[in-house]
C-alpha positions in Angstrom: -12.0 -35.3 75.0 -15.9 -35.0 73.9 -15.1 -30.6 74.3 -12.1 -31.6 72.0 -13.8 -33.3 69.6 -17.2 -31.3 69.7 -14.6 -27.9 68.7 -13.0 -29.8 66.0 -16.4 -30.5 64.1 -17.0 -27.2 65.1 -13.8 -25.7 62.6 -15.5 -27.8 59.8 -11.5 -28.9 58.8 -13.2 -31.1 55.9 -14.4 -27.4 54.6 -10.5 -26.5 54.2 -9.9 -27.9 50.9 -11.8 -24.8 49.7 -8.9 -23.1 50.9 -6.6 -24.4 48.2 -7.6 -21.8 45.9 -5.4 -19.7 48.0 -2.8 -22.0 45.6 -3.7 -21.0 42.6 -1.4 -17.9 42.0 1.5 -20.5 42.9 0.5 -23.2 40.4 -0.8 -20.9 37.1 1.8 -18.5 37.6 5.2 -20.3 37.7 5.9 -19.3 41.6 6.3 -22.8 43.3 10.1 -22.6 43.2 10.3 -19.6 45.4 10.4 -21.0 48.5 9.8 -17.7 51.0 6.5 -16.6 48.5 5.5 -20.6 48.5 5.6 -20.1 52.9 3.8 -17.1 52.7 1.0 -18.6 50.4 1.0 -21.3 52.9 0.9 -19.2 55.9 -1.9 -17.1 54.1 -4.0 -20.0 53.6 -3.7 -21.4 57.0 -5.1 -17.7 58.1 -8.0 -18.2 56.0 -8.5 -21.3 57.1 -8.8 -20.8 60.6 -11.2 -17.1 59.8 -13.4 -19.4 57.5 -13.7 -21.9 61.0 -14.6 -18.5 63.0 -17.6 -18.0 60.5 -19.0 -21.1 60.4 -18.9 -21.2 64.0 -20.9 -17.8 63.8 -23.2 -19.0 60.8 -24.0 -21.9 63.2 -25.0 -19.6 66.0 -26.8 -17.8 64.3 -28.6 -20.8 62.5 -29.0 -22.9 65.2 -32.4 -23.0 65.5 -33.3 -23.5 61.6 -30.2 -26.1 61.8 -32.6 -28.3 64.2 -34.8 -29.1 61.1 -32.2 -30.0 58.8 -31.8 -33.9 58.5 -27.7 -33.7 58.8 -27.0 -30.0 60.0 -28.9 -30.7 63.3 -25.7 -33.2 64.2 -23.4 -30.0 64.5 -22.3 -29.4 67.8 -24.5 -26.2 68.9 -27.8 -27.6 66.9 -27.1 -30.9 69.4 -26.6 -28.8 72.5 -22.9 -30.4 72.8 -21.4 -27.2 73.5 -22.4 -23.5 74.9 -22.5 -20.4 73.0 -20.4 -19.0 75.7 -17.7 -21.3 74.7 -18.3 -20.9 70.7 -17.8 -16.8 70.7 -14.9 -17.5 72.8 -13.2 -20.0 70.6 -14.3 -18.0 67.1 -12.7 -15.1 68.6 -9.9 -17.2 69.0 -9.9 -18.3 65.7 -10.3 -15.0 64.0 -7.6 -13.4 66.4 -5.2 -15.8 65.0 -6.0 -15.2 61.1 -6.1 -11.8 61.7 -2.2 -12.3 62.9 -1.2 -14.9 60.5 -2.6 -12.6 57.6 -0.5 -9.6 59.2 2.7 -11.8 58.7 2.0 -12.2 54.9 1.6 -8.5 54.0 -1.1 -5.6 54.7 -2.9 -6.8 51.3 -3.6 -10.1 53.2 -4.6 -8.8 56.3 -7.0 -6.9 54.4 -8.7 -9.4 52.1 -8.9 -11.6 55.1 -10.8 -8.7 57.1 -13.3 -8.1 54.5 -14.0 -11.8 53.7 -15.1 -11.8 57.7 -16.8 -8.8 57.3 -18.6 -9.7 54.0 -19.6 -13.0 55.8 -20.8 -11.1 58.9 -23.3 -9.3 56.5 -24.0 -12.6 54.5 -25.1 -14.0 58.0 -27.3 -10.8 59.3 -29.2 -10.1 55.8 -27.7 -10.9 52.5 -28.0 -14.6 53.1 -31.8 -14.0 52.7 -31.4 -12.2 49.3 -31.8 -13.9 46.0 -29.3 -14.6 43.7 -26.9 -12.1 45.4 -26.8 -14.9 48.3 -24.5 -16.6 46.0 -23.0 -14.5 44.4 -21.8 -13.5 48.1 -20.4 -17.2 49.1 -18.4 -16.9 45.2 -17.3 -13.6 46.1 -15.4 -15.2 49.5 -13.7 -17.8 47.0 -12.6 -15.1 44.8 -11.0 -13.3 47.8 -9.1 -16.7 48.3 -7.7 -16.2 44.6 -6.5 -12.7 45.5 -5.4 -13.4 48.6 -2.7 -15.7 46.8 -2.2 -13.5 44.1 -2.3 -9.8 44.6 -1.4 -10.5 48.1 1.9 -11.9 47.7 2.2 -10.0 44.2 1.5 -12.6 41.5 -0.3 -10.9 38.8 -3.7 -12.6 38.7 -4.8 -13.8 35.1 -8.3 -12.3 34.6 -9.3 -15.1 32.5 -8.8 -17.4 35.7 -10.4 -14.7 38.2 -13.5 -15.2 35.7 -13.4 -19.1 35.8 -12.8 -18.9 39.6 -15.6 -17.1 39.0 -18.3 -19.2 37.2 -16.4 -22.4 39.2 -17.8 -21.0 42.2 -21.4 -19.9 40.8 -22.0 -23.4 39.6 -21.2 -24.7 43.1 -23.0 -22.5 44.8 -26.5 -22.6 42.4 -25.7 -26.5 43.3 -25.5 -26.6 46.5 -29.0 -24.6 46.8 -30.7 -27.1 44.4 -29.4 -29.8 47.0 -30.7 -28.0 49.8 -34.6 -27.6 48.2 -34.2 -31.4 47.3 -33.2 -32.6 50.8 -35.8 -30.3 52.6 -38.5 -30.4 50.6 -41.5 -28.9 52.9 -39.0 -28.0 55.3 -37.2 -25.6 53.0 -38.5 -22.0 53.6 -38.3 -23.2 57.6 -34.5 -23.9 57.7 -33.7 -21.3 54.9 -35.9 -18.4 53.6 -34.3 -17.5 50.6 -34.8 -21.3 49.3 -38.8 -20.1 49.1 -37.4 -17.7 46.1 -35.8 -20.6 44.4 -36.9 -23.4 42.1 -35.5 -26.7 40.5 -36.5 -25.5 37.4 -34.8 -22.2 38.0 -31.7 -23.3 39.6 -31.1 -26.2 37.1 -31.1 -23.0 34.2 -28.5 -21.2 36.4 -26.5 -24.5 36.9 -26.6 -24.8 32.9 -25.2 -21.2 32.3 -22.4 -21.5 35.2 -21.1 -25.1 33.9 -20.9 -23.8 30.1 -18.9 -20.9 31.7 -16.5 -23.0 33.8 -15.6 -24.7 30.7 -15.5 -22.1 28.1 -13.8 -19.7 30.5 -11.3 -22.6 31.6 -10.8 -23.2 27.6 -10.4 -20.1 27.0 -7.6 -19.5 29.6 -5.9 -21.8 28.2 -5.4 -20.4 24.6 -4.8 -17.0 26.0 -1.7 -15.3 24.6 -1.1 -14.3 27.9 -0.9 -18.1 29.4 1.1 -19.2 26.6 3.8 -16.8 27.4 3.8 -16.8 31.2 3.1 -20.9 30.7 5.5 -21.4 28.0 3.3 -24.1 26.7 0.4 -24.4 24.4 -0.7 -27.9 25.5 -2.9 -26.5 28.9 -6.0 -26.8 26.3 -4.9 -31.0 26.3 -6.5 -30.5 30.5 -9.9 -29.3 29.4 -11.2 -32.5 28.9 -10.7 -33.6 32.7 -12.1 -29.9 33.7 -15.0 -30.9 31.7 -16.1 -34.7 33.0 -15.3 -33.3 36.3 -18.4 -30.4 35.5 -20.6 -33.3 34.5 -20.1 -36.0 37.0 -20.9 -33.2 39.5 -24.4 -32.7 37.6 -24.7 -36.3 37.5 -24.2 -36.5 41.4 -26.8 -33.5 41.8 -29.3 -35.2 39.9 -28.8 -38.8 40.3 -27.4 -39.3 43.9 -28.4 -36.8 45.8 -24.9 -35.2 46.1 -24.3 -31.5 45.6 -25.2 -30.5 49.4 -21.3 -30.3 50.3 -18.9 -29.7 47.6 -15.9 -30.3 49.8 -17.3 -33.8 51.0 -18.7 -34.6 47.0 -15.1 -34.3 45.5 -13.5 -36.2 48.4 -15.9 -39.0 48.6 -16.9 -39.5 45.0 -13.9 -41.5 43.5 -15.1 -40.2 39.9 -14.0 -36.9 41.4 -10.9 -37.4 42.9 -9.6 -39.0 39.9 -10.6 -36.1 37.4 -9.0 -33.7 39.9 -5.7 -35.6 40.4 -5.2 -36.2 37.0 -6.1 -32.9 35.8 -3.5 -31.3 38.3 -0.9 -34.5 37.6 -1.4 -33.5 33.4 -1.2 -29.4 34.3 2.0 -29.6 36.5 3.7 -32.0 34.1 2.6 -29.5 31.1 3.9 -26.4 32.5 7.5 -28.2 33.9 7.8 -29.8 30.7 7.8 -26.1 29.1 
């Protein structure tokens, strides 16, 4: 049971929710009432789920040792010694073997996203995790592959005003998450990650600034696009941009104020501020566009 449990922290399942972007062809572009593409956007993100388990498990072998001198990371099985690398290759193989299949099933477009993200995260892991800037522009560039993965993979057109909010959403995350990191670490920093030595608060907070303001205007934007309007039918989206908005800000607050920021996935479950932005925003966008 301990082996059990140790593989299942392993897969990082909290980390799935990030998976759900995989969803957003089906809920912006008026697909959720066709039931074989809804089981194929659902079968594609249940690949990606299971190829983004096989990469943490490699990012954790391959960070093991800095992992050790992080205050929560060094809890993960392989920092703790509860399991052997033998038996992590074997089980992300595993993994990745099985998305590679499930991504097959969808259509060749899938199976190709889905092969790049893992390569692109295979390189993020040797090298580009060490360069500036581009190190997060990398871990936005795997959530953007979620958005065409359930889009241009199961042929929804994707809106390029949402590819460039699923854009800056991502940024502003990612910029986040790095403050988080120098904040937790402190001294420690450079030692666990060396790209956090190029980094500053004072740097990271400007970045922060610049993403948020493009979440919002790019979200606000989507929403008045003639394009929306017509595949929406509605021109009441904009009525949503307020929740988009707190939800922006309470995540700054949480950076700054309680030490949140580290783990996006955990921060938006855990923080009840959160959940209720994002249910409500997706309660008043569903009821918009089925009212239309």
């Amino acid at each position: 049971m301990k082996v059990i449990a140790s593989l299942w922290r392993l897969m990082r399942p909290h980390q799935w929710l990030k998976n759900s972007f995989v969803f957003t062809g089906l809920l912006f572009g008026h697909a959720w009432h066709d039931a074989p593409l809804v089981y194929r956007v659902i079968v594609a993100a249940v690949g990606f789920s299971l190829m983004s388990s096989a990469v943490y498990i490699v990012n954790d072998m391959a960070d093991v040792e800095r992992d050790r001198l992080h205050p929560v990371k060094r809890l993960r099985p392989l920092a703790a010694g509860q399991m052997s690398m033998g038996m992590a290759v074997l089980f992300a193989l595993a993994l990745a073997g099985g998305a590679l299949s499930l991504a097959g099933v969808v259509s060749p477009t899938v199976l190709a996203i889905v092969a790049g993200y893992a390569i692109m995260n295979l390189a993020y892991s040797a090298y580009l995790k060490n360069v500036v800037i581009l190190d997060v522009f990398v871990i936005a560039a795997g959530f953007m592959l979620r958005i065409l993965a359930g889009t241009l993979g199961v042929g929804i057109p994707p809106s390029q005003w949402l590819l460039l909010c699923g854009l800056m959403v991502t940024l502003f995350l990612g910029f986040a998450k790095r403050r988080a990191e120098i904040i937790a670490l402190d001294d420690s920093q450079a030692a666990h990650r060396k790209v956090l030595a190029h980094y500053s608060p004072l740097l990271l907070d400007k970045m922060i600034g610049i993403t948020a303001a493009g979440v919002i205007m790019s979200y606000s934007l989507y929403t008045m696009s003639p394009d929306t309007v017509r595949v929406q039918g509605t021109t009441n989206l904009i009525y949503t941009v307020p929740f988009v908005m707190y939800g922006v800000f309470r995540y700054i607050y949480l950076l700054h104020r309680q030490c949140g920021g580290g783990d996006p996935s955990r921060d938006v479950i855990r923080d009840p501020h959160l959940v209720v932005a994002v249910i409500v925003w997706g309660c008043a966008t569903l009821w918009l566009i089925h009212r239309a």
